[in-house]
N, C-alpha and C positions, 0 to 999 in steps of 0.2 A: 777736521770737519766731521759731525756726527752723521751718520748715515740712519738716515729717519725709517728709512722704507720697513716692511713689516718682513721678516726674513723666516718665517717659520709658520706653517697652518697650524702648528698645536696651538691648542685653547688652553690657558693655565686656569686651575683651581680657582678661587678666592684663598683656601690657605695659601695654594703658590703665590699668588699676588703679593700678601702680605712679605711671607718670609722676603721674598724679592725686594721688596719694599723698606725692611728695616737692613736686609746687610747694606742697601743704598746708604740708611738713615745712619750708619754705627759710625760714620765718619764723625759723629757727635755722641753716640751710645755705645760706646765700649769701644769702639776702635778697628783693629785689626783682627782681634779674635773670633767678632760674632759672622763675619763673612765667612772666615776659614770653619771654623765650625758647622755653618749651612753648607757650605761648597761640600766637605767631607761626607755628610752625614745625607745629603742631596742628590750628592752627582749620577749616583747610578736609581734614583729615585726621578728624580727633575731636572731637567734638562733646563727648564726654564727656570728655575731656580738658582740651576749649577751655574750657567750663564752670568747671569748677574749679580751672583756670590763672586764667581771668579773676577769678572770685570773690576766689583767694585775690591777685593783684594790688591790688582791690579794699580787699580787709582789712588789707596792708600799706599804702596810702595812709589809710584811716581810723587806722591807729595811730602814722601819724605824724603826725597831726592833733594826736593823744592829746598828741605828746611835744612839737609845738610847741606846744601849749597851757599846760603844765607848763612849762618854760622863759620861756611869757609869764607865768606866774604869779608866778615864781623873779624874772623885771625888775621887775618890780611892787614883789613884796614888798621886794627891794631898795633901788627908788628911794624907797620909803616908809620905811623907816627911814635910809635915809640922811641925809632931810629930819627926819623925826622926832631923828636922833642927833644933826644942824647943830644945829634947833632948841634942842634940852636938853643941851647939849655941858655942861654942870656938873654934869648928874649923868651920872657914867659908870658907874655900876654895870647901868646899863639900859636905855643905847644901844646893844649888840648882841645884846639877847632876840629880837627880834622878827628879824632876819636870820639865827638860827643857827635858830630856830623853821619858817619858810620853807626853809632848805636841809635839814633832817629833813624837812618836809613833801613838798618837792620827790624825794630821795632815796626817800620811802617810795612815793610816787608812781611813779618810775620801775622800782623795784623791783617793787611790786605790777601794773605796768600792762604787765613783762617776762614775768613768770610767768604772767598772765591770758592773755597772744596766744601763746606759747610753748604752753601747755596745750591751750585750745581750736586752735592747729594742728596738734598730734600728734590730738587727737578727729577733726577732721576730715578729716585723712588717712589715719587709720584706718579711720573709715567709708567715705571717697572707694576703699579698697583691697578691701572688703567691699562695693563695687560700687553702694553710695548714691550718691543725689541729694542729699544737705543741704545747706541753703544757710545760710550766714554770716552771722548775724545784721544788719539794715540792709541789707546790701551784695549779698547772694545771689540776691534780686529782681532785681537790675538783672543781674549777672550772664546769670542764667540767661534776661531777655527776652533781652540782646544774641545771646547765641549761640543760642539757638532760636527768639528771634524769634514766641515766645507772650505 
């Protein structure tokens, strides 16, 4: 659950804002880099910055958790009907259900789990530009101890 409350009397910049605002957005703009980048070049500068650099850091290692996990799914599902297909190799009407089954699954997966991180990092970089503290669901915790150290 995101803990909305406002956790800090600093006032950020409008630059702060911004920067805050696009390491949210790189979930679609470069990725991984343009956080770690702000967070390095930030942290002993802005806090509010370092903050929501780190967090969203944070959120792009959880969603690649997301997609290595999908992918482990995707081997799975594979090696199970592969064995299943050896197995019952005379009937071939329904040795490849359960593999096209898994790569819909996996695809809708991807698709839904692209939209989900993409969304919530235009929200939170909107808010991060609107001068909030939000933090990331799971990951905004950890976040906001490292750089304030509360």
């Amino acid at each position: 659950m995101e803990n909305t409350t406002e956790i800090t009397q600093e006032v950020p910049t409008s630059d702060e804002r911004l920067l805050a605002m696009f390491s949210h957005f790189s979930i679609f703009l470069g990725g991984i880099i343009l956080p770690i980048i702000m967070y390095f070049v930030k942290k002993d500068k802005s806090k509010f910055v370092a903050f929501h650099a780190l967090q969203s850091i944070f959120f792009h290692l959880m969603y690649l958790i997301i997609i290595f996990a999908l992918v482990f799914f995707l081997i799975i599902v594979m090696l199970l009907t592969g064995v299943f297909s050896i197995h019952h190799s005379h009937d071939l009407n329904h040795s490849g259900a359960g593999f096209f089954m898994g790569m819909i699954m996996f695809y809708m997966g991807i698709g839904a789990s692209a939209i989900l991180a993409i969304s919530y990092g235009i929200y939170m970089g909107i808010k991060a530009n609107e001068g909030g503290m939000k933090k990331y669901f799971l990951v905004g915790e950890w976040a906001y101890r490292k750089v304030y150290g509360r």
